[in-house]
N, C-alpha and C positions, 0 to 999 in steps of 0.2 A: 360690701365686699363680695366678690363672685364664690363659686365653688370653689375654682380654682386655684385663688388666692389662699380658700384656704385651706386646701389641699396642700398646697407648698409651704403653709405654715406647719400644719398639724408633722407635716415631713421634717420639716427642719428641726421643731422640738422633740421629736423622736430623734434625730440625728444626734440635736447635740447634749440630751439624755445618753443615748449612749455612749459619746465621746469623754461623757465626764465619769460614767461607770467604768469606765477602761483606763483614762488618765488616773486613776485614784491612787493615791502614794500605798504601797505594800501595805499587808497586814501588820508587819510588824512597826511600822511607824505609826499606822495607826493604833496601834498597842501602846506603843512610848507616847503617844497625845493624851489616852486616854488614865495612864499612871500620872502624866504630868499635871492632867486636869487638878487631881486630887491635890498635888504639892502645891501647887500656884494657889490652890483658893486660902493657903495659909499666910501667904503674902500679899494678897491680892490689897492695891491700893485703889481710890478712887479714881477712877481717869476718865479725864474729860477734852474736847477735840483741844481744849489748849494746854490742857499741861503736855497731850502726844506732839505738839509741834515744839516745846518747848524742851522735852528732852531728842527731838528729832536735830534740834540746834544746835544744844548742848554735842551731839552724835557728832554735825557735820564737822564744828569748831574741834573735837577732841581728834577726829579724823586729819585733818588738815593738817593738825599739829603734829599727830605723830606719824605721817605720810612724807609730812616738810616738803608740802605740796605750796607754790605759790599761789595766794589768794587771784592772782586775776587767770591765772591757769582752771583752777577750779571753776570760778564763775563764767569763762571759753566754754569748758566742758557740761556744765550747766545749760547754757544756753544751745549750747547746739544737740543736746540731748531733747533738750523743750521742741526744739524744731524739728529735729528729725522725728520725734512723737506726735508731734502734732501732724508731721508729713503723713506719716505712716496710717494715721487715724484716719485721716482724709481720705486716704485712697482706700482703708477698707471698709470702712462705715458711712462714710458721705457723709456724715452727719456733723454739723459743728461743737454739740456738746463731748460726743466723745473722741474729738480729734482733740477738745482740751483735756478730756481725760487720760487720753495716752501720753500728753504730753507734759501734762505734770507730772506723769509715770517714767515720763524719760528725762525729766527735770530731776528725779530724784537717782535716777540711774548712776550718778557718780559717785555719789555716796555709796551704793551698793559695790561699787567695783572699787574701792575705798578699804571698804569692809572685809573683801574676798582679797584683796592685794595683801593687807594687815595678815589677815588670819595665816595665809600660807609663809609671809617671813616668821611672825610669830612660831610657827609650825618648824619649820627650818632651825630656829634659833633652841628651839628645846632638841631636836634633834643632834647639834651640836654641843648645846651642853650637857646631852646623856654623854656623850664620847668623852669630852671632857674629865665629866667625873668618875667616868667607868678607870683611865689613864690615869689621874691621879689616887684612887680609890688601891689599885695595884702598887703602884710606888709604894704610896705610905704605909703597905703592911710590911713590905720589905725596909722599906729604909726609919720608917717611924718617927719619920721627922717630915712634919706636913710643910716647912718652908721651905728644906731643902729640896720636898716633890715637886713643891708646886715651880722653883727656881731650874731647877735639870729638866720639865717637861713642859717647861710655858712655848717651848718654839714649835711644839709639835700639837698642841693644844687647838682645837676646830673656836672654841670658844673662849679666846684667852683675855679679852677686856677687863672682868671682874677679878680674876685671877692674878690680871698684871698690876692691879689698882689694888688688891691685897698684900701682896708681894714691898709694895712700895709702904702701902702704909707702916705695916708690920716692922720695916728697916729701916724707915726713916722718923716716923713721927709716933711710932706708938707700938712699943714691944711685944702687948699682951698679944697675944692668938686670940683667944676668945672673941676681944673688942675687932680685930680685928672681919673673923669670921660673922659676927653678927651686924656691921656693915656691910661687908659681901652676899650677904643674905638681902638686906634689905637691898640693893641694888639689882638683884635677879629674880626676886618676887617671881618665885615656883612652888610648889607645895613641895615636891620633892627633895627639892635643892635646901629648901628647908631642913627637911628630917634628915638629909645627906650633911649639914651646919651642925644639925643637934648631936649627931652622934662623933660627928669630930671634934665639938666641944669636952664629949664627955668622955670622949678618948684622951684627952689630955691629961687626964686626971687616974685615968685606965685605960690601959695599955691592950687590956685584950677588947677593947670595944672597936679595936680599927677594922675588926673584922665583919661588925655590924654594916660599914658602908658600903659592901658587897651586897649585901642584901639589899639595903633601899635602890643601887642602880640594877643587880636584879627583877625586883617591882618594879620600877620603872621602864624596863626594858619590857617586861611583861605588859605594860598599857601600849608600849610602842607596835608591839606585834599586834594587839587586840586592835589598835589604833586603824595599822595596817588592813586587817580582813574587812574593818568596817569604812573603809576608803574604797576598797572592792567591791562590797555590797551597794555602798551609794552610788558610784560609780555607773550600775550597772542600772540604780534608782533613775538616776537624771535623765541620765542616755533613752530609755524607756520615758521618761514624763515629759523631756522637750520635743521629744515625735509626735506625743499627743497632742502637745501644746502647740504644735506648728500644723497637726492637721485641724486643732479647734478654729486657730484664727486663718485658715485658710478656705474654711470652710465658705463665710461673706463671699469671700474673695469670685472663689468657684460659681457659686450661685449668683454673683453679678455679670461674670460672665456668659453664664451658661442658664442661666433660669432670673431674668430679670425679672422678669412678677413676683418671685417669691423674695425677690434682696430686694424689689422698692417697697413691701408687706415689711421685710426684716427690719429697713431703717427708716419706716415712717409710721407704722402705727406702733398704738402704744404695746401692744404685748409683745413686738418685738425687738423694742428700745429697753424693755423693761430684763428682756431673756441677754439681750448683749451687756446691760449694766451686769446680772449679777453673774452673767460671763467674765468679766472684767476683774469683780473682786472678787471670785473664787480663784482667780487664775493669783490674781497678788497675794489672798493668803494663803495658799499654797507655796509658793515662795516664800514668803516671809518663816511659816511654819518649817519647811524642807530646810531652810537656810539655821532657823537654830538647834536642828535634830543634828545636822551636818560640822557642827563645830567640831576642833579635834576635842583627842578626848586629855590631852596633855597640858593644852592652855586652862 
């Protein structure tokens, strides 16, 4: 190897040394990794590369399912995800090992977008039924009669599904409220809507607890606004770490252009097959990581 060569080396792992010092998620995620370290090692199960493909499966199949995405739609999107990765690998690495690595990267890419599609209805649907129970929560102090709120406010209702399937039960097939309410519970599976069930249970029995239900869509309205600044914050997270992440992998790119000694050094010896591999998985568990700090905070 000349001087030169590795002059254009020693350059580029400086380069992309400090691309990864600057790409680095804020301090305070790193802060939340470093709390969660400690929570996780109390859970922490054995895992091995098959049981991760196995709950990767489990992922795809539960996805599918509640996307009601059709199977050969999916497996389209798969496969053209695999090729576009694979394209993409090609033209920036030359190299055939990790043009299959992008492209199982891109094979898994629908799942990913799967994930981010779910989370934001998911996200929508709590949003709707804070409204919901804020509308009925008012009614019923005034009128204190939870079937006739929920009957005078169903048409105006953002989330009226469970509310119209309680409505029904309660006057056709089963008088109690309670039994009623604790099927409508289990059909909306929310922590809050929960303790919003518990207290109109126990209003039934006491009169002045209707006023407690103010309070939990209060707390809730409080996570909604906390929800909000940290949708700001990340925001501004991403926006900042995909500029990194488009000048890291364009980095090959430029120097295939512009300094071909040091991209045929980059994708043919080994130190810097070695620098592009843990290029690759720093770049995914970052992702991976950002992507579960990123959940809302309501689901």
């Amino acid at each position: 190897m000349t001087t030169i060569n590795l002059t254009y080396l020693a350059v580029f792992l400086l380069v992309s040394a400090a691309f990864f010092l600057v790409g680095g998620l804020d301090e305070k995620i790193a802060a939340e990794l470093r709390r969660g370290k400690k929570a996780g090692t109390l859970r922490l199960r054995k895992r091995t590369p098959l049981t991760r493909l196995v709950r990767l499966e489990e992922k795809r199949r539960r996805l599918i399912a509640e996307a009601r995405m059709p199977r050969p739609i999916f497996w389209l999107l798969t496969i053209l995800g695999a090729a576009g990765g694979a394209a993409v690998g090609r033209l920036f690495f030359s190299h055939v090992f990790f043009s299959v690595i992008v492209g199982v990267l891109g094979a898994i890419s629908p799942i990913c977008y799967l994930s981010f599609k779910l989370m934001n209805a998911k996200s929508r649907r709590v949003e709707k039924l804070h409204s919901s129970m804020l509308i009925l929560s008012n009614s019923y102090i005034v009128t204190e009669d939870l079937i006739q709120s929920v009957y005078d406010n169903l048409q105006v209702l953002e989330y009226p599904a469970p509310f119209r399937d309680f409505l029904t039960y309660v006057s056709l097939i089963d008088s109690n409220i309670k039994t009623g309410l604790r099927r409508m519970e289990a059909q909306v599976n929310n922590d809050y809507f929960s303790q919003w069930v518990n207290v109109l249970i126990l209003a039934q029995d006491d009169r002045s607890m209707k006023y407690v239900t103010m309070s939990v869509v209060d707390a809730m309205s409080d996570i909604h606004q906390a929800q909000r600044e940290s949708d700001t914050a990340m925001y501004v997270i991403w926006r900042e770490y995909f500029t990194v992440l488009s000048l890291i992998f364009a980095a090959p790119l430029i120097f295939r252009v512009l300094m071909k000694d040091a991209y045929t050094v980059l994708v043919t010896t080994m130190p810097g097959q070695v620098l592009l591999t843990l290029l690759l998985a720093a770049v995914v568990f970052s992702l991976v990581r950002a992507y579960r700090l990123g959940k809302p905070l309501l689901i």
